[in-house]
C-alpha positions as CSV (number, residue, x, y, z in Angstrom):
1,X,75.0,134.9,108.9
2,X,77.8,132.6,109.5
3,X,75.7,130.5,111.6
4,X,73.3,130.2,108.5
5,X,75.8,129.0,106.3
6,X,76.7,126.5,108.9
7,X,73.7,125.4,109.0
8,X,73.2,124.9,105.6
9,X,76.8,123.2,105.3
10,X,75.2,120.4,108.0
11,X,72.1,119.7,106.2
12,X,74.1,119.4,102.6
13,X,76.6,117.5,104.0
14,X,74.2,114.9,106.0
15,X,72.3,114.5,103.0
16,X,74.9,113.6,100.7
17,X,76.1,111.4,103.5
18,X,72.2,109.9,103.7
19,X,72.8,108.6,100.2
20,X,76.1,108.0,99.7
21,X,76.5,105.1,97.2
22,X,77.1,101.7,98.8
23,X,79.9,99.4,96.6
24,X,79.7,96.1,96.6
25,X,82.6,94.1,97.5
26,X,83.1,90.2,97.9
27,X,86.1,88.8,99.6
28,X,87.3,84.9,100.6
29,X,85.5,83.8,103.1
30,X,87.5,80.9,104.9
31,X,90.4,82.8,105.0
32,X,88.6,85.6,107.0
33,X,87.3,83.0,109.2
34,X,90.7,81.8,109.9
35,X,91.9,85.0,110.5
36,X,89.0,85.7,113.0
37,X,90.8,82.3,114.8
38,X,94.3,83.5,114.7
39,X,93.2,86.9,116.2
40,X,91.4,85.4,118.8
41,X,88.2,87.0,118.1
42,X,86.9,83.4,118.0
43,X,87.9,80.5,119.6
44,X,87.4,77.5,116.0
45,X,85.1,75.8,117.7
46,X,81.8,76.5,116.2
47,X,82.7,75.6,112.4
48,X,81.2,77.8,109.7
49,X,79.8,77.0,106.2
50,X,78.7,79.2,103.3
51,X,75.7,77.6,101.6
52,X,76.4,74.8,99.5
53,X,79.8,73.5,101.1
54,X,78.6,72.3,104.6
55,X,75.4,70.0,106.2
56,X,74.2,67.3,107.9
57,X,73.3,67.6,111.6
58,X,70.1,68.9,113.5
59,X,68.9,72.4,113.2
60,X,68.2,73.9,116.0
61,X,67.6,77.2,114.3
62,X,67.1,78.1,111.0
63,X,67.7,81.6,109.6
64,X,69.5,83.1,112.4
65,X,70.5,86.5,111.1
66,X,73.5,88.7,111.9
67,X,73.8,92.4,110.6
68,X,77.5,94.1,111.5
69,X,78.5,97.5,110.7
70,X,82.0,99.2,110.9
71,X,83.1,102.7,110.7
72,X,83.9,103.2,107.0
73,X,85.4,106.3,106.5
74,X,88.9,106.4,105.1
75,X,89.5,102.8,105.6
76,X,90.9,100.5,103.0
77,X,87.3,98.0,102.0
78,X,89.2,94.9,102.5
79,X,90.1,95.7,105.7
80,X,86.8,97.1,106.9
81,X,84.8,94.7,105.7
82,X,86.8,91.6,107.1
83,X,86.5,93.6,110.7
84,X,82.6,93.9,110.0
85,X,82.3,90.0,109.1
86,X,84.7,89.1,112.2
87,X,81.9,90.9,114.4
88,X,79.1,88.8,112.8
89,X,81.1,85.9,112.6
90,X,81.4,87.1,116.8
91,X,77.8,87.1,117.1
92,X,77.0,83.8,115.2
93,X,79.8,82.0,117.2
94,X,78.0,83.2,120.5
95,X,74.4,82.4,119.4
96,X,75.2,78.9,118.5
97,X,77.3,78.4,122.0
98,X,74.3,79.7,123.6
99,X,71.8,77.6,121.9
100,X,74.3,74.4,122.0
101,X,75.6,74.2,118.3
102,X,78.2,73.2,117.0
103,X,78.2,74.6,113.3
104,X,76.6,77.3,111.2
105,X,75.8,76.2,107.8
106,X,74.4,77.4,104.5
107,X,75.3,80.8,105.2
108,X,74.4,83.4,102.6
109,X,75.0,87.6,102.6
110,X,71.6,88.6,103.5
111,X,72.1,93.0,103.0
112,X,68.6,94.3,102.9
113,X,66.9,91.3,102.8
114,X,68.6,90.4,99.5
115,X,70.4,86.6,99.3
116,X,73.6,86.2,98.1
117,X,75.2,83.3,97.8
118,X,78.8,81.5,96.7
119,X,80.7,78.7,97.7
120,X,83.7,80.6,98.3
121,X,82.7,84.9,99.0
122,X,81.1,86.8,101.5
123,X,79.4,89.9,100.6
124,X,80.2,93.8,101.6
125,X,78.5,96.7,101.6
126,X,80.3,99.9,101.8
127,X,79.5,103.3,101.6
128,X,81.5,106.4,102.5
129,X,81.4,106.2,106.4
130,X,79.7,102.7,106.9
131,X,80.7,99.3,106.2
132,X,78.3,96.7,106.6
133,X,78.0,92.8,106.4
134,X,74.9,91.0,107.2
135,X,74.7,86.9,107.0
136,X,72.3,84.5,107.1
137,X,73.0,81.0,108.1
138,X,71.5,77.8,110.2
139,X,72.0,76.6,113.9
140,X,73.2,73.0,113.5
141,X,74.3,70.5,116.0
């Protein structure tokens, strides 16, 4: 008996889980970049720009696409969602050294395929054990 009730725990449990409400939250994005720099998680040298504040220069790739998650649970959204940007902003910095870049520009949030754009924000999903930010933004040399 007790392992039916277990079992029946699991499967209510994962499927609240499953569709847990994601909130929105938008937080300053050039301050979270210069805190990825002061951390060392990047090294400045491959400058990024949210849509409408940066261009110029040769794309080498248009659309490249980054899509971070962070363990959610418990943790404060501000917090989580600037260590899930930092690990796109990770993966941008690297695909643009590796492709011979020296900027990212016109970045957008991009979370299921939905833009959103701002001069200033960056968007953030989270829900109640995932945080998630996923960017859009050009290659440029």
């Amino acid at each position: 008996m007790l392992k039916k009730i277990t079992l029946i725990s699991a499967v209510a449990l994962t499927s609240t889980l499953a569709y847990a409400k994601d909130n929105v939250y938008r937080y300053d994005f050039n301050q979270a970049v210069q805190n990825a720099v002061s951390q060392g998680l990047i090294d400045g040298q491959v400058k990024f720009y949210l849509a409408g504040t940066g261009g110029g220069g040769q794309v080498i790739q248009k659309g490249a696409v980054t899509n971070k998650k962070t363990r959610g649970a418990f943790a404060n959204p501000e917090e989580s969602c600037e260590r899930a940007l930092h690990s796109a902003l990770i993966q941008l910095d690297h695909a643009a050294k590796a492709r011979g870049a020296t900027r990212v520009t016109n970045i957008v949030s991009y979370f299921k395929k939905n833009e959103y754009s701002s001069t200033s924000q960056y968007e953030c999903y989270k829900g109640k054990t995932v945080t998630s930010v996923t960017l859009k933004g050009d290659l440029v040399r």
